[in-house]
C-alpha positions as CSV (number, residue, x, y, z in Angstrom):
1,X,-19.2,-0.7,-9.4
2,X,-17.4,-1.2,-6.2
3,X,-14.0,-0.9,-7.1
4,X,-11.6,0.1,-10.1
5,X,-10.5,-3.9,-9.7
6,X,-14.1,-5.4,-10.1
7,X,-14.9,-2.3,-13.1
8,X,-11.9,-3.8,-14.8
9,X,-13.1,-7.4,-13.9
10,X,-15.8,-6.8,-15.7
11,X,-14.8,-5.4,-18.6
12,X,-12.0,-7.9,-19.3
13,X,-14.8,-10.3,-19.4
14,X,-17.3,-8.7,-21.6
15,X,-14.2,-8.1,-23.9
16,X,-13.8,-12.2,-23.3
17,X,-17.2,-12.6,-24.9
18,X,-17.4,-10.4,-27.7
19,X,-14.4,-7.7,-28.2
20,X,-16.7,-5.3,-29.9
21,X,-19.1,-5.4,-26.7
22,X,-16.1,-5.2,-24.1
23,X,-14.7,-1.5,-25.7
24,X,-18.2,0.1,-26.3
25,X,-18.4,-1.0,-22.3
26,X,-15.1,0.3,-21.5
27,X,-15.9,3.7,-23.3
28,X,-19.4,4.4,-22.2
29,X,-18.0,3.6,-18.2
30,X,-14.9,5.6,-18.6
31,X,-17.6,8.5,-20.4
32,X,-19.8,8.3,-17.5
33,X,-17.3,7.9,-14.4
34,X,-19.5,5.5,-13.6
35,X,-19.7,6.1,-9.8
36,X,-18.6,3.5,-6.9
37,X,-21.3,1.8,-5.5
38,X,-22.7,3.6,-2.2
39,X,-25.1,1.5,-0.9
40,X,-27.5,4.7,-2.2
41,X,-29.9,4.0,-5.1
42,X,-29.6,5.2,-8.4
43,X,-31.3,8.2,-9.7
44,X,-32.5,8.4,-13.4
45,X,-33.3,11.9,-14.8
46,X,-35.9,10.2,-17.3
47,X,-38.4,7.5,-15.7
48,X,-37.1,4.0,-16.8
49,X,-40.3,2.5,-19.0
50,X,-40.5,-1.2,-19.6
């Protein structure tokens, strides 16, 4: 995410849409720290398989 603001943003509106959805969110980016958007791509440690 770019900000804290647009992190919270978007939590507060997945919690809008189901509230279950919205805490599991807020717990797995707060578990993470998801990191602020760079401009760099992200790196997986697994490859991503369809």
């Amino acid at each position: 995410m770019k900000s804290a603001e647009i992190r919270e943003r978007a939590i507060q509106y997945w919690t809008n849409v189901d509230a279950d959805l919205g805490a599991a969110l807020r717990v797995a980016l707060e578990a993470e720290d998801a990191p602020v958007e760079t401009g760099q791509p992200a790196t997986a440690s697994e490859p991503v398989r369809a």
